[in-house]
Phi, psi and omega in degrees: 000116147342134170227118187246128188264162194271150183292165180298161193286343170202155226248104168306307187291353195263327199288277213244107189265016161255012143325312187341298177278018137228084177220175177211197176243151152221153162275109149312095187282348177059035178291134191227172190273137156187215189235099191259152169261180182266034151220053174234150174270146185206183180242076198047071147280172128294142238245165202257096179243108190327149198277319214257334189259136141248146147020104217260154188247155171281145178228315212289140181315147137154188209270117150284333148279350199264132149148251155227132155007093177319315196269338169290311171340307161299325164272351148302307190288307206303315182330300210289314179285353152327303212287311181294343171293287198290347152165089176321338187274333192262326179105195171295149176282170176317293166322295155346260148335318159293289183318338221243330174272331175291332197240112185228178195275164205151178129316103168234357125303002202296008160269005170276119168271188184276348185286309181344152142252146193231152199301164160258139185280121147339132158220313190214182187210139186207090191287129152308339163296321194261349181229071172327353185230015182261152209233124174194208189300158171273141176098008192260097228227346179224111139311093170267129191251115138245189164214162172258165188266053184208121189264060203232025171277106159075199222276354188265354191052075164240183176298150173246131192270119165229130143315114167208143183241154161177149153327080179322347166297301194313282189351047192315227197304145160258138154314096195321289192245110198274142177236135210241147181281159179286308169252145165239153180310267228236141179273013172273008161233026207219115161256140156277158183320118169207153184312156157248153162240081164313127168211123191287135111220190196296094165273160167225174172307138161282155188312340195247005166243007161296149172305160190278007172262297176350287197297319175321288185319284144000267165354284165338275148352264146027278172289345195067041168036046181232009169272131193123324215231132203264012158104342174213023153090003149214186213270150167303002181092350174257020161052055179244331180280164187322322166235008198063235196214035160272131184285124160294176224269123183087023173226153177305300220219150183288354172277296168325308194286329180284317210281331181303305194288324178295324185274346150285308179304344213291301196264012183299104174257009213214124161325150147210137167243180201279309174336277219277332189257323182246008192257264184280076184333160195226150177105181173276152195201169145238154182070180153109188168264171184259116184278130164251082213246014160257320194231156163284157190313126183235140172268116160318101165277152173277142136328342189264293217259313194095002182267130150308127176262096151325132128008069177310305182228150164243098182252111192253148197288358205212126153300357166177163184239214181284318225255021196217054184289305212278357138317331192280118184293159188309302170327352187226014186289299170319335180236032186256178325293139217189071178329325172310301152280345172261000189230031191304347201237016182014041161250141225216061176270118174096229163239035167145321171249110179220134188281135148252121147285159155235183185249078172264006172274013169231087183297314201282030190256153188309085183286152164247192189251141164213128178287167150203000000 
């Protein structure tokens, strides 16, 4: 099944046309539950992995028997998406509910040391057939992500992110049995499996890395211009509204700008803001920009180079949130609210959001991390 995002509730560029020069693409993944095989771009599949390479491991110290169970994880949630098939209003049956309580966090490994190395979890697999914005080595057409699922990495204490790229041609016999860690820190690092339906569209910068008239304008925009203004789109003569009767950036005349602003608000049945409605996709994505709607805007840099590292991936706790309704595909309107779909992949990095940049015309330069 198709996942189609609805046009923006209004023509940003049209509106304000020096967007032009910021915009960009990101492929939408849409990840939904399901059974991906191992030559599917999927959300913790199984991964189309040489029979003969191994399997990559965590080296790094830190605590590895402690925590929860791989396999409770997994029986939680199914217990819980039991429950919601069979009747959201009553919940877990009693039984239920007694299992759901047997499974906490511990020691349950303790023959694991902090040294061990231990597999790293599949998370996500991404054909260049199917993602039109993955951007990597030349000739490389297939991307694999793991981690390991202990957030006790580097200075932000996260998850540690490895990257492999390879030519999916290449591949002879795959690996049968992907080897999985026993325990994980947090189950908000453990994704489920799920299908992707990739779809390109259109981003523009956030707003706070817009130029200062841009962001003016914006703003403006927003606010509905209207302090200051006598009713026919200028200003009263005390220079009190947001722009006087100076034209913002990409309009002739402070009138172009006014008539502009009326004829977008005009069919409005909904606030729509820039944040939330016209910039920045919401969900797991490849490509596109980076919202900073928590911290102010930090630049990514390569460590090697010194080159801005754009976003390879965006893995997010949510396919939308409160303020990114109008984001929600036609296909899934119907069935919200529905945790299954606005949470399919029930992972939880940071405070909701983690980036990997990359380089990408130097794959083998050092990708980071960026939080929200």
């Amino acid at each position: 099944m198709t996942r189609t995002t609805p046009p923006r509730p209004v023509d940003a560029e049209a509106l304000f046309p020096a967007l032009a020069g910021h915009r960009r693409t990101s492929t939408r993944l849409h990840p939904r539950s399901g059974t991906p095989a191992a030559d599917d771009s999927s959300v913790a599949g199984p991964l189309l992995w040489p029979a003969g390479e191994p399997w990559p491991v965590c080296t790094a110290a830190h605590r590895k028997g402690r925590g929860h169970l791989l396999s409770d994880v997994r029986l939680r949630r199914r217990i819980l998406d039991g429950a919601w098939h069979r009747d959201p209003a009553t919940g877990p049956t009693d039984a239920e509910r007694e299992v759901l309580g047997s499974l906490r966090p511990g020691r349950h490994a303790p023959y694991i040391g902090d040294a061990d190395p231990v597999p790293l979890l599949a998370v996500a697999q991404l054909f260049a057939r199917d993602v039109p914005d993955l951007t990597g080595p030349e000739g490389c057409d297939l991307l694999q992500v793991l981690w390991c699922p202990f957030e006790a990495h580097g200075p932000d204490r996260t998850v540690d992110v490895v990257l492999k790229w390879r030519r999916a041609g290449d591949v002879g016999g795959v690996l049968a049995v992907m080897p999985e860690p026993v325990v994980v820190g947090r189950a908000e690092c453990v994704p489920n499996a799920c299908v992707l339906h990739p779809e390109q569209v259109v981003e523009h910068e956030y707003e706070g890395l817009l130029d200062e008239d841009l962001q003016e304008s914006v703003e403006a925009w927003e606010g509905g211009d209207d302090e200051g203004e006598d009713g026919d789109g200028n200003g009263d003569g005390d220079s009190d509204g947001a722009w006087g009767t100076r034209a913002p950036s990409g309009f002739g005349t402070y009138e172009e700008y006014a008539a502009a602003m009326a004829a977008a608000h005009a069919d409005e049945d909904a606030e729509v803001t820039y944040r939330g409605d016209l910039s920045i996709a919401p969900g797991w994505k490849v490509g596109g920009f980076a919202s900073w709607h928590l911290t102010d805007p930090a630049d990514i840099d390569c460590g090697t180079c010194g080159t801005p590292m754009p976003p390879l991936l965006t893995v997010a706790a949510g396919e939308w949130d409160g303020g990114c309704e109008s984001w929600i595909p036609l296909e899934d309107r119907a069935a919200v609210p529905d945790s299954r779909i606005s949470d399919p992949t029930g992972v939880h990095l940071g405070r909701g959001l983690m980036r990997v940049h990359t380089y990408p015309a130097s794959p083998a330069h050092p990708h980071r991390l960026s939080f929200q």
